[in-house]
KEMI-129661 format. One record per residue (C-alpha): x, y, z; residue in three letters; residue number from 1. Coordinates in steps of 0.25 Angstrom, whole numbers, plus 5000, padded with zeros to 4 digits. Layout:
<rec px="X" py="Y" pz="Z" res="ala" n="NUM"/>
...
***
This chain:
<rec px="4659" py="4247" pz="4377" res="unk" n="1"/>
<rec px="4661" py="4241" pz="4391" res="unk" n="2"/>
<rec px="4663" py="4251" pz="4404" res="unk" n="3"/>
<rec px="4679" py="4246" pz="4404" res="unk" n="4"/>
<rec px="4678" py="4251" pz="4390" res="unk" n="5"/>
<rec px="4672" py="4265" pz="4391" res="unk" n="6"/>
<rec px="4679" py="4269" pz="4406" res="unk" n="7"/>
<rec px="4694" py="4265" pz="4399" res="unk" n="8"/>
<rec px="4701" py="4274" pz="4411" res="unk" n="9"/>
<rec px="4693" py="4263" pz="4423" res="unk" n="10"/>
<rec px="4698" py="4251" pz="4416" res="unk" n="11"/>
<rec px="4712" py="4255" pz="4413" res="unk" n="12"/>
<rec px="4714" py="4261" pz="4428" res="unk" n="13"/>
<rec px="4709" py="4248" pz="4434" res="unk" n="14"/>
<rec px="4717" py="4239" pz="4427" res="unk" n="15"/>
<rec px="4730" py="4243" pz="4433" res="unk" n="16"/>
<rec px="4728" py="4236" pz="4448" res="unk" n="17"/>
<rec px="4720" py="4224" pz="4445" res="unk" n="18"/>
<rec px="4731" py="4217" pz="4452" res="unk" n="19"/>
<rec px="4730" py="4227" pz="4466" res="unk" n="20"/>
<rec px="4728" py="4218" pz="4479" res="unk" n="21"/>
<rec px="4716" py="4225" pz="4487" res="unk" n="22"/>
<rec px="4727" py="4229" pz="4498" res="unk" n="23"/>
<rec px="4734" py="4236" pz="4486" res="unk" n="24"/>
<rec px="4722" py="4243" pz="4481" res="unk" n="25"/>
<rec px="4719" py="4247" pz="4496" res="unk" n="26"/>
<rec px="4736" py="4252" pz="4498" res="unk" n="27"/>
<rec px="4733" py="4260" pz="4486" res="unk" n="28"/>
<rec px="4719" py="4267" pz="4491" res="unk" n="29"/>
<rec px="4727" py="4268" pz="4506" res="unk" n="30"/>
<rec px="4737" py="4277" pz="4499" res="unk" n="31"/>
<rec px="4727" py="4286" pz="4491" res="unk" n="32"/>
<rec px="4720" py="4289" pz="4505" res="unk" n="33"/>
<rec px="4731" py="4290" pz="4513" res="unk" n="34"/>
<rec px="4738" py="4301" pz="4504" res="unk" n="35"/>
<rec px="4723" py="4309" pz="4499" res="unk" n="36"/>
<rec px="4720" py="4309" pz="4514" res="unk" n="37"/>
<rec px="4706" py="4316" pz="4513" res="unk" n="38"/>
<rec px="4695" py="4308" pz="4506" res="unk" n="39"/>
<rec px="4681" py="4313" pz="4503" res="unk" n="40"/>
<rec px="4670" py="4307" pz="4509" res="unk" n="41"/>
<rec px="4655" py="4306" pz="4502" res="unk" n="42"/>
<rec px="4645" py="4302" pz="4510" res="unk" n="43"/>
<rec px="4629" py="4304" pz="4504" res="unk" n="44"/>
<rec px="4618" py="4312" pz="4510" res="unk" n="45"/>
<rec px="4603" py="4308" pz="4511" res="unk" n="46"/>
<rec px="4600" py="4314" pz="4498" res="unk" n="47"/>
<rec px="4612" py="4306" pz="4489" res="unk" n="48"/>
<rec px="4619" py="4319" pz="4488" res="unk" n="49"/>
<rec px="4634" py="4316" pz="4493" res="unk" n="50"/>
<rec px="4644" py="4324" pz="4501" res="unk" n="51"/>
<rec px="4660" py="4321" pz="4502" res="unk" n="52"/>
<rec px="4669" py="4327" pz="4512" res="unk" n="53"/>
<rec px="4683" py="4326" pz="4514" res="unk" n="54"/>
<rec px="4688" py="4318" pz="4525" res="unk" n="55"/>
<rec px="4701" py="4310" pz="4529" res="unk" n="56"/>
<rec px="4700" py="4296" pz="4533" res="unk" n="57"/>
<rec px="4707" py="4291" pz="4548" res="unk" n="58"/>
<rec px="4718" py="4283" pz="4549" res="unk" n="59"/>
<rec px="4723" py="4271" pz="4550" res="unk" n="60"/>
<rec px="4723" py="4264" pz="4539" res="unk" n="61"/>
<rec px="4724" py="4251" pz="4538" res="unk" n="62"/>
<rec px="4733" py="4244" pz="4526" res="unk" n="63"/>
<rec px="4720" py="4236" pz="4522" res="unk" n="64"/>
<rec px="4710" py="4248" pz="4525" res="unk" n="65"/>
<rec px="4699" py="4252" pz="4516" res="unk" n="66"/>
<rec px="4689" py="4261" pz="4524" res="unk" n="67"/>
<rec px="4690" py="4274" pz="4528" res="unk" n="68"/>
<rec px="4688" py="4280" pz="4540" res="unk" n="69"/>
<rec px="4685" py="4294" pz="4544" res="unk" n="70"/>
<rec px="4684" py="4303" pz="4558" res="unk" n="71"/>
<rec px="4672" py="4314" pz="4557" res="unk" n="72"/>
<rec px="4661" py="4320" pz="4562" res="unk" n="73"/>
<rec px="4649" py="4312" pz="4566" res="unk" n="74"/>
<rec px="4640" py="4324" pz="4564" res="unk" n="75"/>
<rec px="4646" py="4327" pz="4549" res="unk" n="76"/>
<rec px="4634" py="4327" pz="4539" res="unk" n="77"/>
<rec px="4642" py="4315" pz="4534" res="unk" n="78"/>
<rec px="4640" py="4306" pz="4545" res="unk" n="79"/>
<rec px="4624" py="4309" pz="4543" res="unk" n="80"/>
<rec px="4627" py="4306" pz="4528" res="unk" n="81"/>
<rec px="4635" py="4292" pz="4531" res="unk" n="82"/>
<rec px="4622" py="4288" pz="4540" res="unk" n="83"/>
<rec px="4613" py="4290" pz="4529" res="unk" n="84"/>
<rec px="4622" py="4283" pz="4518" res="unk" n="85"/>
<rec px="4635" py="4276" pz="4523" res="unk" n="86"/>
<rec px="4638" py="4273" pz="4509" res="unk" n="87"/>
<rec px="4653" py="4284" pz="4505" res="unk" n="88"/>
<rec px="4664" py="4287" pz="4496" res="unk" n="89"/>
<rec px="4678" py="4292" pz="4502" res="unk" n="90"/>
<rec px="4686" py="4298" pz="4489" res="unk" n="91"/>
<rec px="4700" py="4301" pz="4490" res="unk" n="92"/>
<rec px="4708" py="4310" pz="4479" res="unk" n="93"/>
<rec px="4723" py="4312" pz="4478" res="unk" n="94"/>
<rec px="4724" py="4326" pz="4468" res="unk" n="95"/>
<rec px="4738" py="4322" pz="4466" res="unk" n="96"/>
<rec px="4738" py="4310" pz="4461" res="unk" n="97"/>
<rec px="4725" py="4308" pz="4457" res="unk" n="98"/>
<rec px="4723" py="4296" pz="4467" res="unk" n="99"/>
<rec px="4709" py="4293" pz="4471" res="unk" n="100"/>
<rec px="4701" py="4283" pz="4481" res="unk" n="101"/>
<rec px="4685" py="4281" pz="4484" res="unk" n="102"/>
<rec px="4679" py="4273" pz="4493" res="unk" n="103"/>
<rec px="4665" py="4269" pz="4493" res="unk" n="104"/>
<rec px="4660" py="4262" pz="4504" res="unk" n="105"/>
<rec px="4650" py="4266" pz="4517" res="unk" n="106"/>
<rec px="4654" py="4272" pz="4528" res="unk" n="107"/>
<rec px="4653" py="4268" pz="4543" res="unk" n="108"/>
<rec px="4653" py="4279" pz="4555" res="unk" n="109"/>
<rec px="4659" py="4275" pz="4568" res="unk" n="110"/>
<rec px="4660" py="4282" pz="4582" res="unk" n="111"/>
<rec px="4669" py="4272" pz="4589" res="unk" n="112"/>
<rec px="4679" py="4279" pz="4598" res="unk" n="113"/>
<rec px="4688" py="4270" pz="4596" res="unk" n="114"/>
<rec px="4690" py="4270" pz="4581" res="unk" n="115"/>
<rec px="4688" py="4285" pz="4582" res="unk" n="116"/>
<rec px="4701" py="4285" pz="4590" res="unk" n="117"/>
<rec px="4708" py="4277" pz="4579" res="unk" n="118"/>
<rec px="4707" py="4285" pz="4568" res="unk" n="119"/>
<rec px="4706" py="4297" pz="4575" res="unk" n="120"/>
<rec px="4717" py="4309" pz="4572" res="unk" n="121"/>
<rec px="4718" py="4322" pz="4582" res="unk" n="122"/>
<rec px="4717" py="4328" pz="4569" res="unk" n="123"/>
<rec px="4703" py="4325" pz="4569" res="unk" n="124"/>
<rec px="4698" py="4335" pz="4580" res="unk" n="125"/>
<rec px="4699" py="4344" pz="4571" res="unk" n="126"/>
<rec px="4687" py="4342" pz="4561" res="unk" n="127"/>
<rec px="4679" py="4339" pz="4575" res="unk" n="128"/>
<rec px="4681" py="4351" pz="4585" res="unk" n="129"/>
<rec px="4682" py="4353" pz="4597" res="unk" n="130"/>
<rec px="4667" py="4357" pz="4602" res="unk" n="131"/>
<rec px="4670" py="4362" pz="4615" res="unk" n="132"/>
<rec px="4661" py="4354" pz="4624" res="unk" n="133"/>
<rec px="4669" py="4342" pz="4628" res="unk" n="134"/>
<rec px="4662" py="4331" pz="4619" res="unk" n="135"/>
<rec px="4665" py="4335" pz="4605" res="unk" n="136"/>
<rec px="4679" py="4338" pz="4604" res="unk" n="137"/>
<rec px="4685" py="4333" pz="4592" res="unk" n="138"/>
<rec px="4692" py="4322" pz="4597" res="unk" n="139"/>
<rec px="4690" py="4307" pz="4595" res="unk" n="140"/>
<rec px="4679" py="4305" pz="4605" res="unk" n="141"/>
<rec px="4671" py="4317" pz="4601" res="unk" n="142"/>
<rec px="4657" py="4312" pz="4597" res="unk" n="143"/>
<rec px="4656" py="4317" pz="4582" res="unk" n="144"/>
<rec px="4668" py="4310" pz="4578" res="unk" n="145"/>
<rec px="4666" py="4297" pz="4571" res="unk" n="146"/>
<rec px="4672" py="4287" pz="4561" res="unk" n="147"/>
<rec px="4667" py="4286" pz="4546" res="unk" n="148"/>
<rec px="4673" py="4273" pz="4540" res="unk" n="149"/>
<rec px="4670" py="4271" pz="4524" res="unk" n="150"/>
<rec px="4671" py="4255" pz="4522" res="unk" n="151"/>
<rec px="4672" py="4255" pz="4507" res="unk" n="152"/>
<rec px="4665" py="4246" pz="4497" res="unk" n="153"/>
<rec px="4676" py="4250" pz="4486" res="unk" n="154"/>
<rec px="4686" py="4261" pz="4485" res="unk" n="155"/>
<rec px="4690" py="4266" pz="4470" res="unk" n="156"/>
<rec px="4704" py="4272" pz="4470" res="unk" n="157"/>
<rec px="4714" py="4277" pz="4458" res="unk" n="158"/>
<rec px="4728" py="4279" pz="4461" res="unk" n="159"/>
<rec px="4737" py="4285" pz="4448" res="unk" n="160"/>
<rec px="4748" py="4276" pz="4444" res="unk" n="161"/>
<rec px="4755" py="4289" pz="4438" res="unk" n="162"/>
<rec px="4759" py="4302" pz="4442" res="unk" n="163"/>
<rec px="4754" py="4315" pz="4439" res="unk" n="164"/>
<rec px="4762" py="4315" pz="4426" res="unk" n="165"/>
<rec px="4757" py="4301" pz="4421" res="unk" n="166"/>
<rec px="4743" py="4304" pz="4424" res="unk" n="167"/>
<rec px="4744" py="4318" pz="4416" res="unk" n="168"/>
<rec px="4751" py="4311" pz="4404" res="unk" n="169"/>
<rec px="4741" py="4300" pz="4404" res="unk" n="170"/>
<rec px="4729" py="4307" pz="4403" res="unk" n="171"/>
<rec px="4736" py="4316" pz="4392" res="unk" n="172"/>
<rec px="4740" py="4304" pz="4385" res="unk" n="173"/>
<rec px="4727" py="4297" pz="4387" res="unk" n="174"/>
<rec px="4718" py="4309" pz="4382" res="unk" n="175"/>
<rec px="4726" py="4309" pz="4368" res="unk" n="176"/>
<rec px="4727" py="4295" pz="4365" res="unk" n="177"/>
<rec px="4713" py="4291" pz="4369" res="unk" n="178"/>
<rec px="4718" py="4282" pz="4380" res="unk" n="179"/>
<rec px="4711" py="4282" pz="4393" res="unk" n="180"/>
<rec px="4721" py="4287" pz="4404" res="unk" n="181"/>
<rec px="4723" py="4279" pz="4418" res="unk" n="182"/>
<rec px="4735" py="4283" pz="4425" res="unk" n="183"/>
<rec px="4730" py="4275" pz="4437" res="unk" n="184"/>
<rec px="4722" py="4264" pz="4444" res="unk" n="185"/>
<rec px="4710" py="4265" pz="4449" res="unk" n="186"/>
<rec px="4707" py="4254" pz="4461" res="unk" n="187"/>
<rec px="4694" py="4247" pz="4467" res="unk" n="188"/>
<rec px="4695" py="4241" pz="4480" res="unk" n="189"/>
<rec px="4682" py="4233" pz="4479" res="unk" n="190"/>
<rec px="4672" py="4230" pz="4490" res="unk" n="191"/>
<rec px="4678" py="4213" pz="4491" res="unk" n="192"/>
<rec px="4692" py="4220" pz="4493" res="unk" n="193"/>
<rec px="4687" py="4230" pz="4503" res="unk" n="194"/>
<rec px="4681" py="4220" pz="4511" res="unk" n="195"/>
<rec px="4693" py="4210" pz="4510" res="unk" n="196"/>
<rec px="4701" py="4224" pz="4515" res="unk" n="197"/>
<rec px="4692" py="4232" pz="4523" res="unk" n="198"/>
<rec px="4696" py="4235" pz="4536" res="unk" n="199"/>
<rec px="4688" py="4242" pz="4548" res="unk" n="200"/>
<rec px="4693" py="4253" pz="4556" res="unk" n="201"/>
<rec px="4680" py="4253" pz="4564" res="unk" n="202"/>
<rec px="4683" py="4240" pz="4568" res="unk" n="203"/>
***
């Protein structure tokens, strides 16, 4: 049997948007972000093992946009992770609708004062500090804070084209009938539509 043939729920969930422009597959990924708000970030250490934490990308977006960009501490264990192996993953999870985005891509760190100040929120200071001696004080130009940008080479997302309701009856339904259950539609931004779309904060 072919893999379409045994992975029934893959098949069925991808073949509801082959007719998505990339601009509408990136609208639908912009709003799964943009509501979750916190995405997990997996970097991996020297000896393969991998860590994820949780992390909020900076604004602006873009309409067209498909990295992420994030504010942090340049001496977090995950910057010495991203010098080792630039190659991430971002995940992003909405409990209540079951939504979900990944993106796989490397990631890029940056200490440019001015696109610090772009994406920077006062908000910030507080994951920073304020050390007391007049050079790390948790604000923008404080020498620990830097920029992480993921530039992805594809980004996976499912969004649920039923309610809560639908999902559950579907998955009842399914179970007894033998029928695979997809109350959704799982979407591939590829690497040629990511390169027709990206756009570069750092630029």
């Amino acid at each position: 049997m072919s893999n379409k043939q045994l992975d029934p729920y893959s098949t069925m969930a991808k073949a509801q948007n082959n007719n998505l422009s990339p601009q509408e597959k990136i609208d639908g990924l912009h709003a799964i972000v943009k509501s979750v708000k916190t995405g997990m970030l997996t970097t991996r250490n020297t000896d393969g093992s991998m860590h994820s934490r949780a992390m909020a990308p900076a604004g602006p977006f873009s309409p067209s946009q498909t990295t992420l960009v994030f504010l942090a501490n340049k001496v977090s264990t995950k910057f010495e992770e991203i010098d080792c192996d630039s190659h991430v993953n971002v995940a992003f999870y909405d409990e209540a609708s079951t939504n979900w985005a990944s993106y796989c891509g490397t990631a890029r760190v940056s200490q440019d004062r001015e696109k610090i100040a772009k994406h920077w929120s006062p908000m910030i200071s507080a994951w920073f500090g304020d050390l007391g001696d007049g050079i790390h004080k948790g604000d923008q130009t404080d020498p620990r804070v830097a920029l992480i940008e993921v530039v992805p080479d594809e980004i996976r997302y499912w969004v649920a084209t039923r309610g809560a309701m639908g999902r559950a009856v579907d998955v009842a339904v399914s179970a007894v009938s033998g029928k695979t259950a997809a109350p959704g539609e799982l979407r591939t931004i590829t690497r040629e539509e990511v390169s027709r779309q990206l756009s570069f904060p750092f630029d």
